[in-house]
C-alpha positions, 0 to 999 in steps of 0.5 A: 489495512486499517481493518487488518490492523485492528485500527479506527480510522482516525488512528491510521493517520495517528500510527504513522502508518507507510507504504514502501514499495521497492523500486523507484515508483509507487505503486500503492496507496492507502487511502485516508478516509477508509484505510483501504490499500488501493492502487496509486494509479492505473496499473499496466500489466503489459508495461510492469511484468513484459516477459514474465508469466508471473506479474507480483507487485511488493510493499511493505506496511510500516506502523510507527505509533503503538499498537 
């Protein structure tokens, strides 16, 4: 993300940059010392999408501070 958005890592704790997932858990996180967007725990497949052939997972990246 922080490469993505053309930041220094020091500046993604500074843009207030965060992660909305939709639904009540989140799934995602990025990680503070290289802005790297990782999974915020381990991820079942079989639990998350049961029936569907398809398995997607949404965020959104919200950036506060001026870019």
């Amino acid at each position: 993300v922080a490469k993505d958005l053309a930041l220094q890592i020091p500046a993604v704790h500074e843009s207030g940059i965060r992660l909305i997932d939709r639904g009540r858990k989140q799934y995602f996180a990025l990680h503070g010392k290289t802005g790297h967007l990782v999974t915020a725990e381990k991820l079942d497949r079989e639990q998350l999408c049961q029936l569907v052939e398809k398995c997607v997972l949404r965020c959104e990246v919200i950036v506060e501070g001026e870019m």
